[in-house]
N, C-alpha and C positions, 0 to 999 in steps of 0.2 A: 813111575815118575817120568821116565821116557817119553811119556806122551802129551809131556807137560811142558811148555816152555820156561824160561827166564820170569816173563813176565806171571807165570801163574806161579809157578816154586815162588818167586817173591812175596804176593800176595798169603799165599797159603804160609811161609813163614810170618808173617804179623799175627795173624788170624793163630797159629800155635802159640804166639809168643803171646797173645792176649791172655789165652786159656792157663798157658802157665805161671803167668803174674797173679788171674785172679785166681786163682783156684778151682775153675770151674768153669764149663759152656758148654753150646750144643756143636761138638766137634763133628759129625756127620753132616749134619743138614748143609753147615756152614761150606764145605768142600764140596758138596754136590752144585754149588751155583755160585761157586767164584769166577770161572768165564763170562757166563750169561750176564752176571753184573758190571764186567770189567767191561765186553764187548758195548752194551750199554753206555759207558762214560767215554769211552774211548773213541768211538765210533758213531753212535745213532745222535744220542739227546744233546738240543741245542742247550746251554746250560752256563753258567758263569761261576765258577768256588768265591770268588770276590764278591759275588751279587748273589746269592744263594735266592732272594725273594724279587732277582729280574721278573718283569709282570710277565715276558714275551717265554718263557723257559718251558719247556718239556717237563712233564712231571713222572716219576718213578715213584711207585711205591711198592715196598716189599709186604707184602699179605702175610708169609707165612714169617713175622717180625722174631724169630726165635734163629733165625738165620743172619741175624744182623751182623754177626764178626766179619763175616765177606763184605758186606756196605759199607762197616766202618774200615775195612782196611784198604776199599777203592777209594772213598771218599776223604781219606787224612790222604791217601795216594795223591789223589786231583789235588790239593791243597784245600777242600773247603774247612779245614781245624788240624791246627797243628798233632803231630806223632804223636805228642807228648802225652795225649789226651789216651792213647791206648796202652800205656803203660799205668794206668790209673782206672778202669773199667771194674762198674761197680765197686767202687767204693765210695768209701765218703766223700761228697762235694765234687765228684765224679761227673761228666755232661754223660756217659758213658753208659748203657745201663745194659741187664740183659735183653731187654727189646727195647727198640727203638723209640725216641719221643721225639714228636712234633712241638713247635717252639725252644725247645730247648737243643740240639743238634743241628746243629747249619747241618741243609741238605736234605734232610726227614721231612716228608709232605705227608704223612700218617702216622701216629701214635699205632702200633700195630704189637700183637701176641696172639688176643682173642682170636682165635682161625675163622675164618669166613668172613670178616668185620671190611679186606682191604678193598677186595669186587668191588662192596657198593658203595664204597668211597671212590673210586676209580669211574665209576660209571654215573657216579652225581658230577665229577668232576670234568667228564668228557662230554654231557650233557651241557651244564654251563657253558665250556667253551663252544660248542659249537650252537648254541643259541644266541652268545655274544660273539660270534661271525672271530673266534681266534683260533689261529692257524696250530698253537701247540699240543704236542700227540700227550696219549694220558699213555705209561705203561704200569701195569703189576704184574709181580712175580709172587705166583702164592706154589705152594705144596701140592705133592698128590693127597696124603690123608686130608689135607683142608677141605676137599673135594665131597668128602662126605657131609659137610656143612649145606644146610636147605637155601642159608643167602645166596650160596653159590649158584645155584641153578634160577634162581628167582631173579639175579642182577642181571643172568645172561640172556634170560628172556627179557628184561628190558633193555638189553645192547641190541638185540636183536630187533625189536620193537621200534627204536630211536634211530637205529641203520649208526650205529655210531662207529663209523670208520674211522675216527682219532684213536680207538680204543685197543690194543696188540694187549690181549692177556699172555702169560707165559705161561706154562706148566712146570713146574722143576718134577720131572715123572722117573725120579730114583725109587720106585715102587716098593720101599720103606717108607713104614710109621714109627713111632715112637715104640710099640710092641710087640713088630712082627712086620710079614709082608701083607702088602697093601690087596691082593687077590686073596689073603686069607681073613681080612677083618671084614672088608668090603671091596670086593670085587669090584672096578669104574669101568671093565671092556662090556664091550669096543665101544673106548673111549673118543676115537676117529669118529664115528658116527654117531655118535653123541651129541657133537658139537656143530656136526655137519648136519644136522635134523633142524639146530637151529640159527642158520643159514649163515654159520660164521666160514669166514676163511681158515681152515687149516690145514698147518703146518705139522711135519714129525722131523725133525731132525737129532742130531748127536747133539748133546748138550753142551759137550767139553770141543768141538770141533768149530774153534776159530772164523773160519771161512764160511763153513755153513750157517754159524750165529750170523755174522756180519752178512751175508748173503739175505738171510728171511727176514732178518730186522730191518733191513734196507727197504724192504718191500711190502713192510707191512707201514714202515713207515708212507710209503708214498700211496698205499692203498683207498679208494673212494668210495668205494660203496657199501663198504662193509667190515664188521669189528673181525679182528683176527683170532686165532688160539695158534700158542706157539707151542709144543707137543715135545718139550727135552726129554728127549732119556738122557738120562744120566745114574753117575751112581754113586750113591750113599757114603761120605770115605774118600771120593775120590783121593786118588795120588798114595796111599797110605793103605800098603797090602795086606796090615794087620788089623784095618779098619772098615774096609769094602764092603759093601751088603753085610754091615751086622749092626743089629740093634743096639747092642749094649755100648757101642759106641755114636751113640743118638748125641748122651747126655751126658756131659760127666760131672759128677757130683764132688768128687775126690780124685784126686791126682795121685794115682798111687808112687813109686820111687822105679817103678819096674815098668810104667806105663810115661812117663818120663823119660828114664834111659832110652826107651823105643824108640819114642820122637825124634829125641832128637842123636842118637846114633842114627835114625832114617835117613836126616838130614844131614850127618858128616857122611854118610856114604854118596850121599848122592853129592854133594859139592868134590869128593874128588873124584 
């Protein structure tokens, strides 16, 4: 947790406090891309919480939508829906769900779970804009296991196709799956050449590392000729030593009384 600032312990406390109101989330994935998202609102996307459907906005969509507790704890953050809203997640009459929904969450520009589904929503949408001559960037942030999805490589050859330089894919590359590690279900190296074969801009940087997020975001925001990949390593868990690279903390189903105390004893140690 040391390597974690004010602003991400805050965030990562909501994102725990959701999982323990509802009984249940994907407490890994969520921690692996709480920066990348924060950096995101903080920093890159022109964007309004008052005007969630400004025509002129930057669009964000989260592909791997199983990740949603980090979204929704940046975006009750920005104020686009009141706190109040996360102490009610999934439940009944809840806007709150465990993936994310379009029309119904101020903020949400894709209905997202399905893995593979956000790409070509993202690259129909960067398409459009840049056929009606507008200036705002598309971004997604999907999973490494998404990766194994055939839309994914089929969207990228048509970004590649279109030169669609509004377009910065992200990678959240905590090379964890749902099962195991991501080199043991399906192997994606060398993933760097992969993407460089089709002629995208890429990027590898730390995924939890502030300055480097805001550094390659910057520049892919202002890039011309060509859609980007942004290559995070990160890791699964982050911030939570009991939780780091391990699957079994992908998903929680049940909140046991012993996985509970951990939490949040993690978090009285770390506040004094």
């Amino acid at each position: 947790m040391k390597s974690l600032d004010k602003k991400s312990i805050y965030l990562r406390e909501k994102i725990v406090n959701m999982i323990l109101d509802s009984g249940s989330g994907h407490f890994g994935p969520s921690m692996s891309i709480v920066e990348i998202i924060r950096v995101l609102y903080d920093e890159i996307l022109k964007h309004k919480p008052k005007k969630p459907n400004w025509v002129n906005r930057d669009k964000f969509i989260l592909s791997k939508g199983h990740g949603c507790l980090a979204l929704y704890a940046v975006l009750s953050d920005k104020g686009y829906f009141s706190e109040k809203h996360l102490k009610n997640i999934c439940k009944p009459k809840s806007i709150l769900g465990g993936h994310p929904e379009f029309g119904k969450v101020p903020g949400i520009e894709a209905s997202t779970g399905a893995l593979g589904h956000g790409l070509p929503i993202a690259v129909g949408l960067a398409i459009a804009a840049k056929k009606n001559k507008n200036k705002n960037k598309i971004f997604v942030l999907m999973g490494d296991g998404e990766l194994n999805e055939g839309t994914v490589w089929e969207s990228c050859l048509i970004a590649n196709k279109y030169k669609l330089s509004n377009l910065s894919i992200i990678i959240d590359y905590n090379k964890m799956q749902s099962y195991g590690n991501v080199k043991n279900i399906l192997d994606l190296e060398p993933l760097n050449k992969k993407f460089s074969s089709l002629n995208f801009k890429v990027y590898n940087i730390n995924g939890h590392n502030i300055v480097q997020l805001k550094k390659i975001l910057k520049k892919t925001y202002s890039e011309k000729t060509s859609p980007s990949i942004i290559i995070c390593n990160t890791i699964k868990g982050k911030g939570f030593y009991f939780a780091e690279n391990k699957a079994s903390w992908h998903y929680i189903s049940k909140i046991s009384d012993e996985k509970k105390t951990l939490i949040k004893s993690f978090f009285n140690r770390y506040e004094k």
